[in-house]
N, C-alpha and C positions, 0 to 999 in steps of 0.2 A: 444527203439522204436519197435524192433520187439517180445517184449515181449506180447504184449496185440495185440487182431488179428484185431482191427482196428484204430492202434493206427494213422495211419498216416491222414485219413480224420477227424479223433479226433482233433490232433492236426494242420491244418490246418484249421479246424473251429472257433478249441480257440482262435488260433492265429490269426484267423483276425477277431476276433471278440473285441479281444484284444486290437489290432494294431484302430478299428473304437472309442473302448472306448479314447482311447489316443488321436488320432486328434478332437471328439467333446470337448474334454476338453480344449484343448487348445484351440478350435475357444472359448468353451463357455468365456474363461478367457480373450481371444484378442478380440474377434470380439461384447460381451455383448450377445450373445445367445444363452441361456441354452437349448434350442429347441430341436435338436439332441441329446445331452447326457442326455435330459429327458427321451427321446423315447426309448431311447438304453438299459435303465437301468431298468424306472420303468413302461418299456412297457404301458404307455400311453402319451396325450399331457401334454404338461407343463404348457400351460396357460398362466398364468399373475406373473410366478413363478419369483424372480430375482435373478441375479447373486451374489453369493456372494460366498467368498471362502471355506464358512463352508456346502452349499449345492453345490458345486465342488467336494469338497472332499468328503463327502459322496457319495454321487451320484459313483465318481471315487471306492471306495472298495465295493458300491455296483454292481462294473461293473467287479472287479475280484474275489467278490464270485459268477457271474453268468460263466466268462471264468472259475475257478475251475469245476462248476459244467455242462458244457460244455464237457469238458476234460472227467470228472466222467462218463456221461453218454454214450459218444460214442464213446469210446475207447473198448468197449467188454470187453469181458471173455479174461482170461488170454490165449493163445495160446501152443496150445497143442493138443492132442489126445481128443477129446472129449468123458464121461462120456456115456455111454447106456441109455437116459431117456425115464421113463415111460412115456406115455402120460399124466398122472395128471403133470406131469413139465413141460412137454410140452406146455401144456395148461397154468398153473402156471406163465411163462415167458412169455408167449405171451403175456397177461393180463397184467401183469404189467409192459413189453416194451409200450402196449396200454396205460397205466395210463399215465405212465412217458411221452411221446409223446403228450398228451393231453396239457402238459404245453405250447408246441410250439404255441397253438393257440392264448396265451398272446403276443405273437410277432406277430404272423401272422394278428389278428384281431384288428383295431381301435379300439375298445367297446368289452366288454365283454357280449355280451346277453344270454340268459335264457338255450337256448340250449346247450349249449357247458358244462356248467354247470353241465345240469343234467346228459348229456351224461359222465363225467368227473366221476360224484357218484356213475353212474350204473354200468361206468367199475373198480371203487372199490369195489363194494358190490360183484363184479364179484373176484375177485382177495383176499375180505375177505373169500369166501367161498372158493375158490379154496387151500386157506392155510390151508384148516381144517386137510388135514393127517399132515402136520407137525404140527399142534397144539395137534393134537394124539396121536403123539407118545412121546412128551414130556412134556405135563402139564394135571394137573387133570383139570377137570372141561373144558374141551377142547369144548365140544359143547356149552356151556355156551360163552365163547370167540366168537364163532365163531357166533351164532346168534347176538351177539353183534354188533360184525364191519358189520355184513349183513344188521342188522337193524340202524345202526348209518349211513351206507350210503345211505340209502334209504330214512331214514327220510330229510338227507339233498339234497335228490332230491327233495321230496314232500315241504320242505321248499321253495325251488327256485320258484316250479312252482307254490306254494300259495303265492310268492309273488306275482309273476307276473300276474295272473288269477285270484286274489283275492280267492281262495277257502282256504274253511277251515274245518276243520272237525267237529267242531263245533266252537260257537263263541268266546270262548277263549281259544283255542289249542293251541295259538304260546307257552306261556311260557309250557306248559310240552315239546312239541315237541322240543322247543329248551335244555328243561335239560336233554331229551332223548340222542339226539345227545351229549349233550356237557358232560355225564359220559359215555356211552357206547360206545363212539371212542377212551378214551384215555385208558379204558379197555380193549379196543383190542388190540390195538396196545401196549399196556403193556405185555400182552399174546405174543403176535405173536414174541417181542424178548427175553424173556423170551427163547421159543421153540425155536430160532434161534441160541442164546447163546449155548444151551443144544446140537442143532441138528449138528453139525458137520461138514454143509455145507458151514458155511456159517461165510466170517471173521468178527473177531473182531469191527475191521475199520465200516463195513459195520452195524453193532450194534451199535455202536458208534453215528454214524450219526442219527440211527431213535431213541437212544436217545435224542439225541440236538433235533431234532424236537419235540417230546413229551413233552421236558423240553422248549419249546422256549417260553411262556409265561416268566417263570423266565429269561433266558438267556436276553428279551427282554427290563427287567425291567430298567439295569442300563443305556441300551440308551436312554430310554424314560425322565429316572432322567437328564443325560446331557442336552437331547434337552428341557427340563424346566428349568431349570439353567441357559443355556448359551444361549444368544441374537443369532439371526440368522439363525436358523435351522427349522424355522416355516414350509418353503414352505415343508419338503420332512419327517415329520413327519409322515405323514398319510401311506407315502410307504414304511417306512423301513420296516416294521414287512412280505411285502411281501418275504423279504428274507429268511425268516425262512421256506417257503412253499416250498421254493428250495430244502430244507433238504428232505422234504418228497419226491419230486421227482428223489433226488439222490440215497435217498434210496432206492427206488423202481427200481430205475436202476442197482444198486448195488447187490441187492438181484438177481435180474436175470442173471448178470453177473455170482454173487459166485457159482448159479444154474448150469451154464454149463462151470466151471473150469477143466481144467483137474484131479484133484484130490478132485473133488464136491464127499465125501462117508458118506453118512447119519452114525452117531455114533451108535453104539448100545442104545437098546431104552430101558429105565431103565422100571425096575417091577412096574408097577401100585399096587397098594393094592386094595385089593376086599373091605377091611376093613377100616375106617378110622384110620388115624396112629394113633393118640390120643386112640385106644385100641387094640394094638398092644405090647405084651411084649417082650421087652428086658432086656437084662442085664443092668446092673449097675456098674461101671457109661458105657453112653453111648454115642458116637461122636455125634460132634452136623449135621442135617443134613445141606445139604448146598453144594454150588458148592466150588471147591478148586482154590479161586483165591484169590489173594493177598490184604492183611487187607487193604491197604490203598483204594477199590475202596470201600469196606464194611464202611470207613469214609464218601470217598467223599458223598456216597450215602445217610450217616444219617445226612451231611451237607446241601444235599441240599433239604431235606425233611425239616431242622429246615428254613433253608432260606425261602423257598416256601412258608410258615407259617409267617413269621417275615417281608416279604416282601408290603404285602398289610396293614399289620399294621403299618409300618414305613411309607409309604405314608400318610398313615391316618390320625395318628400323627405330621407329619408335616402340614396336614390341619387344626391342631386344633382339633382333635377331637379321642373321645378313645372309641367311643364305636360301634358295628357291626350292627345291624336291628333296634336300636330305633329310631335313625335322619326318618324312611321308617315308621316302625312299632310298635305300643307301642302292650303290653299285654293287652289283650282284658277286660273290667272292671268285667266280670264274672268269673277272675280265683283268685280274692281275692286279701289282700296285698301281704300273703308270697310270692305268687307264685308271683307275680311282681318282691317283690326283688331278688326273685332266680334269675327270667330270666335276671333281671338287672347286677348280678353277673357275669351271663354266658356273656353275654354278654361284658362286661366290662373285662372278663378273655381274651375271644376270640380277643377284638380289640385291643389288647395291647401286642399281639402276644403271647399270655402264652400255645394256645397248642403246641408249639416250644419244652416249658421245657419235656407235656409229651412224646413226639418225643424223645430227648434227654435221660429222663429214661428209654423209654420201650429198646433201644439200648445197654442202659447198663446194664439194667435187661435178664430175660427168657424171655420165651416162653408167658409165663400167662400173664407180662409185655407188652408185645410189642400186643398180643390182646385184651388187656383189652384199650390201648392207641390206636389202629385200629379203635375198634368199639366207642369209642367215639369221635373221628375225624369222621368218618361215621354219626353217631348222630346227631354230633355238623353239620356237613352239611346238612344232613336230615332237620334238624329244619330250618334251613337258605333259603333253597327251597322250603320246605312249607309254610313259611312268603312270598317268594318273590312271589310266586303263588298263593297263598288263598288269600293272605291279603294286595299286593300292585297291583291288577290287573289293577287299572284304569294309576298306576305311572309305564308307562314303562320305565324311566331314570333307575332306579333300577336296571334291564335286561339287561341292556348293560356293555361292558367291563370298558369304562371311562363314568365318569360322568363330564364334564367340558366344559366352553365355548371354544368357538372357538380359538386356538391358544396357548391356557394354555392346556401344553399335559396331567401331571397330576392334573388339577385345584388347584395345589398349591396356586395361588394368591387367588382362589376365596373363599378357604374355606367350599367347599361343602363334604358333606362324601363321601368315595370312594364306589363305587360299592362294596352293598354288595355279588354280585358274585363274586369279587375276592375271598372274605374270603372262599364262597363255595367252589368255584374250587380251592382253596389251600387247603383246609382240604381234599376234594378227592386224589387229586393230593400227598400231603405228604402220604395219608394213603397207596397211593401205591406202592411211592420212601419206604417207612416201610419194609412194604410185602416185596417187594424187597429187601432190606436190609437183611432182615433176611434168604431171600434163598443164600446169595452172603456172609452168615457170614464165616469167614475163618475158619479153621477146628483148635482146638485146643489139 
């Protein structure tokens, strides 16, 4: 208790937020009304939702990963002498106590409107730039990151209020605007723990978490498989995946915390090269670069690059079907036959999960392996976003995460192809878990 300096209105938050999850559950299971542990859990009405004990029980763990993250968030910094902060930390933690406090407004408001929203973006674009010294001091390309998350959340302000306003920047802005967003946010926040990992201040635990967030498209994949499988779980489909957004507010609280620890002391800040390493001489032979941590997260990590990869294919293939942009987009009849069947090939490689395998070799190959297996996941999604933009603009189903009717979470029954955006965002997405990989490879 007296460890963390506020740990006691923490936990007497938790705990009776706890203690409220507990008594709606039971009324919901005695009395037939899910009403209360709808509101409690997935912060809005429940509707015409019914009681059944497979949406109890969810509902109930999605009410103790909100008391965890309760706990996480207002318990502070560890208790101690506090660290001398400059004002960039100063500022730093205030920002993103402001982010993370933005989520209360999911409980505090009936409806979610437009404002809170944008206000929610602007104080991350606030908070992506205010990260740029520590993106500085530990990763190349540090300004490139950093315009990144400024611009990923800016755009997803100007999203909000082009919905709401109708404005546009011109008349078929959404799909770039949405691909802007949907690679140049998981590129920051790829960066930002990268330099977190690096920077000294900041624990493990607390990197841990804004991975699961990064990662929670996949993490989300195997509930979504259950609640297509199994009868009953229709009504609260739609709200699990809010849970994963918890992650990101933990972490943002977490990161401010680790900021004013008593032992918060930025690492020494490794030599930038003026020169690109690639012509830099060394001896021979020479340690591989890379952080010195242990082989097995260097597994997990090229585990979950092949999964992330193999994931949107095995949905697909349970639809019936093996292939990524034809069901949307054929090859235009001006590129000839070859060029058809090549793209047919690529295609037919991609939906069947096979850049998995080149994941898998660049891992167990070099350097030249594992970018030669980058830039064609890059590619291979390149081309995937410029079909779904050029060439399916009138078919927005395409753009969206799921493609299926009402109730069929992954349209298993109906047999539709899955969004070819999954396949994009997982080729991005692996090329990163990659990169990654290869800074995390363990020293031999």
């Amino acid at each position: 208790m007296r460890r963390y300096r506020s740990a006691v209105p923490a936990l007497l938050a938790a705990g009776g937020y706890a203690t409220a999850v507990a008594v709606t559950a039971v009324l919901a299971v005695t009395g037939g009304d899910i009403g209360p542990l709808w509101r409690l859990t997935l912060l809005h009405e429940a509707g015409d939702a019914a009681v059944t004990w497979q949406n109890v029980l969810v509902l109930v763990a999605m009410g103790a990963v909100m008391t965890w993250a309760l706990w996480q968030c207002l318990r502070g910094p560890v208790a101690g002498a506090r660290p001398a902060p400059g004002r960039g930390v100063r500022w730093l933690r205030t920002a993103m106590y402001a982010s993370a406090a933005m989520s209360l407004l999911y409980a505090l408001l009936p409806d979610w409107p437009w404002w809170p929203a944008v206000a929610d973006a602007l104080v991350l674009a606030a908070v992506a730039l205010l990260l740029g010294p520590v993106l500085r001091r530990t990763v190349r390309l540090a300004d490139l990151a950093l315009a990144s998350g400024v611009l990923a959340h800016l755009v997803g302000a100007y999203h909000t209020v082009s919905d709401e306003f109708g404005w546009r920047l011109w008349p078929s802005s959404d799909p770039v605007v949405t691909w802007v967003a949907a690679v140049a946010g998981p590129y920051w926040l790829a960066m930002v723990l990268v330099a977190q990992w690096r920077d000294g201040r900041f624990r493990r635990s607390t990197v841990g978490i804004g991975v699961a967030h990064l990662l929670s498209p996949l993490l989300l994949l195997p509930v979504v498989l259950l609640f297509a499988l199994v009868d009953g779980f229709g009504d609260v489909e739609d709200g699990v995946s809010w849970v994963f957004d918890v992650l990101l507010t933990v972490w943002l609280a977490r990161s401010a915390h680790d900021l004013a620890d008593p032992g918060a002391r930025p690492a020494p800040s490794p030599p930038l090269l003026a020169v690109p390493p690639a012509l830099v001489m060394e001896p021979r032979p020479a340690a591989r670069t890379g952080l010195a941590v242990p082989s097995r997260l260097f597994a997990w990590t090229g585990l979950a690059a092949c999964v992330m990869l193999l994931a949107p294919a095995t949905v697909n293939l349970l639809r019936g079907n093996s292939l990524w942009l034809t069901p949307r987009v054929e090859a235009p009849p001006w590129a000839g036959e070859t060029a058809g069947l090549l793209w047919r090939a690529v295609e037919t490689f991609a939906g069947v999960g096979g850049p998995a395998v080149l994941v898998l070799l660049a891992l167990l190959g070099g350097r030249v392996a594992a970018g030669a297996a980058m830039g064609v996941l890059l590619l291979t999604a390149a081309g995937g976003a410029a079909g779904l933009v050029f060439f399916l603009e009138p078919f927005w189903t395409g753009l969206t995460w799921f493609n299926r009717p009402a109730g069929d979470v992954l349209g298993l029954r109906s047999g539709t192809p899955v969004s070819a955006m999954w396949f994009v965002t997982a080729c991005v997405c692996a090329a990163v878990l990659l990169w990654w990989a290869r800074i995390v490879r363990p020293r031999r």
